[in-house]
C-alpha positions in Angstrom: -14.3 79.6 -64.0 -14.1 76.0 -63.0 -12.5 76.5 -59.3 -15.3 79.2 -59.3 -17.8 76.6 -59.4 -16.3 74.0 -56.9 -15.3 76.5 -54.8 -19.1 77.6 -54.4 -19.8 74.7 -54.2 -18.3 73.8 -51.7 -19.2 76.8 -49.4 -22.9 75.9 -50.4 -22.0 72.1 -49.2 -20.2 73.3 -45.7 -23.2 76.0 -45.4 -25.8 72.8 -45.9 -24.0 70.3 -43.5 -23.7 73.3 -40.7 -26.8 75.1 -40.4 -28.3 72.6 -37.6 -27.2 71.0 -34.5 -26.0 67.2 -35.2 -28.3 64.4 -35.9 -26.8 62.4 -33.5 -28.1 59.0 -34.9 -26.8 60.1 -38.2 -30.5 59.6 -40.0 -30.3 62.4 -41.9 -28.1 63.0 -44.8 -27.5 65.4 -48.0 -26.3 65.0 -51.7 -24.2 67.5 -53.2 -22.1 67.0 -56.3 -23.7 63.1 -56.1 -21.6 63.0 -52.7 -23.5 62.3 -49.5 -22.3 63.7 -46.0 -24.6 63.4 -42.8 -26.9 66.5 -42.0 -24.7 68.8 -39.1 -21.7 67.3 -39.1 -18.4 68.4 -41.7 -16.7 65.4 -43.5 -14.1 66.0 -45.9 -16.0 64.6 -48.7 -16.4 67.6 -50.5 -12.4 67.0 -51.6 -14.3 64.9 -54.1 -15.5 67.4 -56.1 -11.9 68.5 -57.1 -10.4 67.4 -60.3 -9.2 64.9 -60.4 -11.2 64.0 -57.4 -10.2 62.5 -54.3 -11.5 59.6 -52.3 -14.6 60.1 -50.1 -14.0 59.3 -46.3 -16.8 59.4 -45.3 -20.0 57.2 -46.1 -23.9 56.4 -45.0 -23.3 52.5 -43.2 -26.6 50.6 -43.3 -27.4 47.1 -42.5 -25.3 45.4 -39.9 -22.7 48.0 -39.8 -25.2 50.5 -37.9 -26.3 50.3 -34.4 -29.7 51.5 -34.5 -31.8 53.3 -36.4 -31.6 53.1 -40.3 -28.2 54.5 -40.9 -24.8 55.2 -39.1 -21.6 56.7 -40.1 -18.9 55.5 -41.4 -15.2 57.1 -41.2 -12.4 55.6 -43.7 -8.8 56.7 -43.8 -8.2 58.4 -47.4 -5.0 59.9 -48.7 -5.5 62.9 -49.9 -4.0 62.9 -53.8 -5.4 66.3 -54.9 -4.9 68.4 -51.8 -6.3 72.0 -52.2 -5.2 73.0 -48.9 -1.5 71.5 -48.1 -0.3 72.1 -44.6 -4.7 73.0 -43.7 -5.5 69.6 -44.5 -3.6 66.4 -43.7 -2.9 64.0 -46.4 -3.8 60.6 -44.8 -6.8 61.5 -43.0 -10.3 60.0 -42.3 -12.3 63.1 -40.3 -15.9 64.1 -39.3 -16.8 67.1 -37.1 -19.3 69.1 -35.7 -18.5 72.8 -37.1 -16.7 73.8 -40.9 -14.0 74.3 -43.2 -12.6 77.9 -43.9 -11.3 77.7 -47.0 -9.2 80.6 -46.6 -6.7 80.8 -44.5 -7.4 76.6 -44.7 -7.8 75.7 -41.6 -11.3 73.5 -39.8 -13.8 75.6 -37.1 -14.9 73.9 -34.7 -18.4 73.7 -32.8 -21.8 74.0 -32.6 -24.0 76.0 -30.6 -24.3 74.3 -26.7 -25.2 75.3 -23.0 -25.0 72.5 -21.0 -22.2 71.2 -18.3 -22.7 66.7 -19.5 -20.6 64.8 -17.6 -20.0 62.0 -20.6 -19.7 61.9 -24.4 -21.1 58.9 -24.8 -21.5 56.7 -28.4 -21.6 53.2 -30.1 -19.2 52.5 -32.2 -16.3 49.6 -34.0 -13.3 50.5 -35.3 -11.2 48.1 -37.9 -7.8 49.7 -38.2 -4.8 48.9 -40.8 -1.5 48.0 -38.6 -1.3 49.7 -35.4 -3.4 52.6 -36.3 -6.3 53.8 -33.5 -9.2 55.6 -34.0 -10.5 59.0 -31.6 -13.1 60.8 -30.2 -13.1 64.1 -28.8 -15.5 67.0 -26.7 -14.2 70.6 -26.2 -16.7 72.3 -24.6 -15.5 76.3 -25.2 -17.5 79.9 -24.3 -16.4 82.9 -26.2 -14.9 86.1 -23.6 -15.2 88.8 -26.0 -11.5 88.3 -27.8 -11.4 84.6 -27.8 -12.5 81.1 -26.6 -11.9 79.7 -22.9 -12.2 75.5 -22.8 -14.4 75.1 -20.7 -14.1 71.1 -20.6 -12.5 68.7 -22.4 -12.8 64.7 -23.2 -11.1 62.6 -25.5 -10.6 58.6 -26.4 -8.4 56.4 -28.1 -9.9 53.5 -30.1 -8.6 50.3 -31.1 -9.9 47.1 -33.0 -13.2 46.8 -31.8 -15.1 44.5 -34.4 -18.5 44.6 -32.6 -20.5 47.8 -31.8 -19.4 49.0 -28.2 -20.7 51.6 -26.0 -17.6 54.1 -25.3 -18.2 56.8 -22.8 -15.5 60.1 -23.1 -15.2 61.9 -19.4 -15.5 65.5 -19.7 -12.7 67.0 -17.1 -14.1 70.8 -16.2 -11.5 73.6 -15.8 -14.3 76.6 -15.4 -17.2 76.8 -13.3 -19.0 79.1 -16.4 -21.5 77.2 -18.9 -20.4 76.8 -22.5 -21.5 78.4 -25.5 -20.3 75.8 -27.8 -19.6 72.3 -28.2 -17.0 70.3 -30.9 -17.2 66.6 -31.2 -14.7 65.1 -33.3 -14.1 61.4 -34.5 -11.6 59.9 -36.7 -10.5 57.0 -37.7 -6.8 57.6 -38.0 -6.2 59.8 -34.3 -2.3 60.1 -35.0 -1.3 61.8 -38.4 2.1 60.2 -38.5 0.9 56.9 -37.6 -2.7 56.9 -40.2 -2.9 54.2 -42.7 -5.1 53.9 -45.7 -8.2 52.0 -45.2 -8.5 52.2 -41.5 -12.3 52.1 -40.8 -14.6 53.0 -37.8 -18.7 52.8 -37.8 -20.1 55.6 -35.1 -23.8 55.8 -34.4 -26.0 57.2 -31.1 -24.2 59.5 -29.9 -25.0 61.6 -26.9 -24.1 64.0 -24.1 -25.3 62.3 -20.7 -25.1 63.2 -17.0 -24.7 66.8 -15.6 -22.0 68.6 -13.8 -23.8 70.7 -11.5 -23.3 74.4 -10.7 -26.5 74.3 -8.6 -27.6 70.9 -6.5 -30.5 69.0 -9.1 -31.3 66.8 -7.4 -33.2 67.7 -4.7 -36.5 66.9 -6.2 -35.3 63.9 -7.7 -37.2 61.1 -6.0 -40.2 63.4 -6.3 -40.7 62.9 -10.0 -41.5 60.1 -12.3 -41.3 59.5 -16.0 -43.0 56.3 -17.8 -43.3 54.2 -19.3 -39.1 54.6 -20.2 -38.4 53.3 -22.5 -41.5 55.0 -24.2 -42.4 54.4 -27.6 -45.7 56.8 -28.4 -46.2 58.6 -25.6 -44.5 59.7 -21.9 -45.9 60.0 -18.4 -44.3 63.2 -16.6 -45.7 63.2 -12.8 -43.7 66.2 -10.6 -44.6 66.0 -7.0 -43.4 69.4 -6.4 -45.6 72.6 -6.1 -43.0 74.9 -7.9 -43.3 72.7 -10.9 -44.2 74.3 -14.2 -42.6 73.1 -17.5 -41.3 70.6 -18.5 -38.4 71.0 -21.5 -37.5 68.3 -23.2 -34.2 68.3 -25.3 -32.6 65.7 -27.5 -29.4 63.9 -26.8 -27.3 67.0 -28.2 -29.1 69.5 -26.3 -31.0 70.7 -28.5 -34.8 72.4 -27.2 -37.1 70.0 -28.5 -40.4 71.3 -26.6 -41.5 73.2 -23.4 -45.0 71.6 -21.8 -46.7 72.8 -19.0 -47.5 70.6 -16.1 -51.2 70.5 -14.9 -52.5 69.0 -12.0 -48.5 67.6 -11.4 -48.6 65.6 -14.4 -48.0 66.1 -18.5 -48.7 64.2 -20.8 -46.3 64.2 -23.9 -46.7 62.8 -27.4 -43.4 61.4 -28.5 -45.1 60.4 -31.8 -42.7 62.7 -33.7 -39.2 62.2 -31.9 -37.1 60.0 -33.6 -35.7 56.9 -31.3 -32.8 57.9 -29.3 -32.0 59.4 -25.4 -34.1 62.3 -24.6 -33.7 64.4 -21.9 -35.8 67.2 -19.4 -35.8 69.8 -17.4 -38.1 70.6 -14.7 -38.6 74.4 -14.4 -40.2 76.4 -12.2 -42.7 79.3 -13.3 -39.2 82.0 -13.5 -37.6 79.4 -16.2 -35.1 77.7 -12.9 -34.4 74.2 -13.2 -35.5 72.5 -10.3 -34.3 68.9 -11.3 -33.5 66.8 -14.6 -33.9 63.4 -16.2 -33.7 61.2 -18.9 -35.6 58.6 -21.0 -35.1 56.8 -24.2 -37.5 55.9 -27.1 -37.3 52.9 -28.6 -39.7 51.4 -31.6 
């Protein structure tokens, strides 16, 4: 009756952390079991709930171990002592992902849902390792055909001791001209399994998928458009020289739709009241929903 319980649990705690895209400046978190984990992205803190319970790996950094913001996160190597899933899950490991955990055949999937081509994974982040262990990130950018999933691009990074917050940026190298249907970022703090050691630590905040790797050319009404003032704080000046011009979409640093605005007159007017600080970006559109050139601004408070 017991593993019942956890086990629900834990599905309620995977189903919880999953249901969104990720909050990319890790500002929103959840409790479960008294355990928190940060809203859209899958730690292996749930393992804590087991009895005897296992260490938690991952943690809500504050203070001068975030970037930005009022929180980042936090990644510590653990070993695992009560592993429900040997062989599934490592024993020395310190993980968060975008995606979740089946439980059975154990194993991790991968992913969120994403349509964009970004040319960079880009995030802030310090990594203090035990020994010669090295931290990771990693994009696979995949699209389902029906019977399985094609990479579409792919990105990864090693990290070493960094003791002050760095801006890293992960190339994404494309091997398919199609857009994705998914995205999986993945950091750890211990990259190599055979070389992890307890108590290696790395602090991740900001993170974002920048640039675009063009199907279509962008950029031809580039110079024609302006956004101010950038960085904007309570509000953003749109003005589109171009007499196709509709929309404007605006879309967080993950992709995710934030808002579709019409232009009027060339110009829009948007209220950033609401959006959190972090990079933003936008689509201009015509009136048949075609992209006719992008951008990017940030908010800052």
């Amino acid at each position: 009756m017991k593993r019942s319980i956890i086990i629900f649990g834990i599905l309620a705690f995977t189903i919880l952390c999953c249901k969104a895209q990720p909050n990319s400046g890790f500002e929103n978190w959840t409790t479960i079991f008294n355990i928190q984990s940060p809203d859209g992205w899958q730690t292996l803190n749930f393992l804590g709930a087991f009895s005897p319970p296992n260490p938690i790996s991952a943690f809500k950094a504050t203070g001068v171990d975030k970037h930005s913001g009022n929180y980042a996160l936090k990644i510590k190597t653990i070993f695992v002592n009560n592993n429900p899933a040997p062989g599934g899950i490592d024993d020395t490991v310190g993980l968060v992902f975008t995606g979740r955990i089946i439980l059975s055949p154990p194993s991790y999937k991968y992913g969120f849902p994403y349509i964009g081509r970004p040319e960079k994974l880009e995030f802030w982040a310090k990594y203090l390792p035990v020994g010669n262990d090295t931290g990771g990130a990693r994009i696979v950018l995949r699209k389902w055909n029906g019977t399985g999933n094609d990479t579409i691009a792919m990105g990864e990074s090693q990290i070493s001791t960094t003791i002050a917050y760095t801006l890293f940026k992960v190339n994404l190298t494309y091997y398919s001209t199609e857009l994705p249907d998914s995205a999986s970022i993945i950091f750890g703090s211990s990259e190599d399994g055979d070389n992890a050691r307890v108590g290696s630590t790395i602090y991740v905040d900001d993170v974002a998928l920048t640039g675009w790797v063009g199907i279509e050319q962008h950029d031809l009404y580039a110079d024609k458009v302006k956004a101010f003032p950038n960085p904007a704080k309570d509000e953003l000046n749109i003005i589109a020289e171009i007499d196709d011009a509709s929309d404007v979409k605006i879309m967080d640093a993950l992709g995710k739709l934030i808002g579709v605005y019409k232009i009027q007159n060339h110009k829009v007017l948007i209220n950033t009241t609401p959006f959190p600080p972090g990079i933003y970006f936008y689509d201009i559109c015509d009136k048949n929903d075609k992209t006719l050139t992008k951008g990017k601004f940030n908010i800052l408070r």
